[in-house]
Each structure stands twice: as C-alpha cells, then as structure tokens.
C-alpha angles and dihedrals in degrees: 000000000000114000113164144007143198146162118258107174150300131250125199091198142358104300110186091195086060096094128211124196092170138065112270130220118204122206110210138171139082133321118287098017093125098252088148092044087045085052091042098045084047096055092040090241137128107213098013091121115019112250118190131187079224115097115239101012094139103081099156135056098260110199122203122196110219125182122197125204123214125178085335091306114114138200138170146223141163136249118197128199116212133197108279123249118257135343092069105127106223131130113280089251093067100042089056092054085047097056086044092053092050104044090057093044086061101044105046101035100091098172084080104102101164136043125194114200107199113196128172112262087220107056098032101165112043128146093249099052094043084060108043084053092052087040088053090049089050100076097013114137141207095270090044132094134182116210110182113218125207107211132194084032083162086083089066136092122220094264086047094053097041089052095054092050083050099051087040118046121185087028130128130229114207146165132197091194095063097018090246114170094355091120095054088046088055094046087042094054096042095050092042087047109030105012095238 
C-alpha cells in the first residue's frame, strides 16, 4: 500500500540527464479529466498535485516519489502527472511544442511501465481519447501496459455502469467523490509496476 508522497520535480520537456532508479506511472488523458485529484485521492493527500477548475493548467511533467510499503518491506515509484490533453488555451505555436515535448517524453522514457489512460465515464468515445489510446499502442513495448481508467463514475447510474463494464473489459470505474475503485487501482498499479 501506499504510505507516503512527495513532490520531486517538473520537467518541461525529456531531459536524459534526469535519472530514474524506480518504475514510473504515467497519468494521461484530457483536460479535466481529474488526473491531480486521481493522484491526490491515490496518496491520500489534499494538495499533493495541484488540481484547478481551470483547463490546461498543468503545463509541465510533475513527478511524485511514492514509496509502498509490503509486509515492512518498501519500495518506491513515481507517478507523474502530464499536461492534459486539449482544452488548454494557449497560441497554436505552443501547443505544438507542447505535443512535441510530450510525445518524446513518452517515447523515450522507458522507465514508464504503466499508463493510465483516465477518461471521463460519461463521455467514453470521444475523438480525442480514441486517439490518445491508438497513439499509446503506437510505440508500446513489451514491458508497457495501458489501463484505461473511467473517472467521476458517481454520475452514473447501476446499467451505466454495467454497460460500460460490458463495452471495456479490463477497465476500471472510479470515483474520487466516494473513493470507488481507489483501492484496486492501488493494488493494480503496485502488482503491473512493482509485482506485489
């Protein structure tokens, strides 16, 4: 389980000199999705990653050390928290060095062994997400694996959320409101990156 979190750093960009001796977990999807509540839901903590009711505020690669603890043993990753994908209102020419600097960040950092791909369990096929997931299986390699991950899963009733289930296997329903799904998650993320 998850006992303790704090933040490391941010990275505008891939920076080979930025070292990494842990499994990495990378939180992808659009904006508002809730990827810093998800982080901060995860690690138990308030303000650990900075949400905002503002699209795009997250302009940089935020990294989190997290260190788990089984049978007294610990161990640590990181989760890192990336610029969501859309809505941010910022000129084209940015955007575009941002979607170059991310798509480099997440092809050549191979330390990431884990994607979660949060999408919003109310709006489950749009353009953007179906991209980002056939982007993601473009470059994914042997030691990678994508979970996609239905947020704010509160807003649904019981036959939304049982079709859903139905039309995404191997996906996860969660909700940060009523902490859903927050403990398999944890379990999820600790057996892909660490094998507890």
């Amino acid at each position: 389980m998850i006992s303790s979190a704090i933040f490391l750093t941010s990275l505008a960009k891939f920076d080979p000199n930025f070292e990494v001796n842990c499994a990495e977990v990378a939180f992808l999807g659009r904006s508002n999705v809730g990827k810093s509540s998800l982080i901060n839901a995860l690690c138990k903590q308030k303000k650990l990653a900075k949400s905002s009711s503002t699209p795009g505020k997250t302009q940089l690669i935020n990294f989190f050390e997290i260190k788990c603890k089984k049978n007294e043993e610990e161990f640590k990753i990181h989760f890192i928290d990336l610029p969501g994908f859309g809505y941010a209102k910022v000129s084209k020419n940015l955007k575009e060095i941002w979607n170059k600097n991310l798509d480099e960040f997440l092809k050549f950092r191979t330390s990431i062994k884990l994607f979660l791909h949060l999408i919003d369990s109310r709006h489950t096929n749009l353009e953007i997400d179906l991209g980002v997931d056939a982007y993601l299986k473009s470059f994914l390699r042997g030691d990678q694996q994508i979970l996609k991950v239905f947020t704010k899963a509160d807003k649904l009733n019981q036959s939304q959320k049982t079709k859903l289930k139905n039309d995404f296997e191997n996906s996860l329903l969660i909700s940060n409101l009523n902490k859903s799904g927050l403990t398999l998650l944890e379990n999820i993320i600790l057996e892909k990156t660490l094998g507890l």
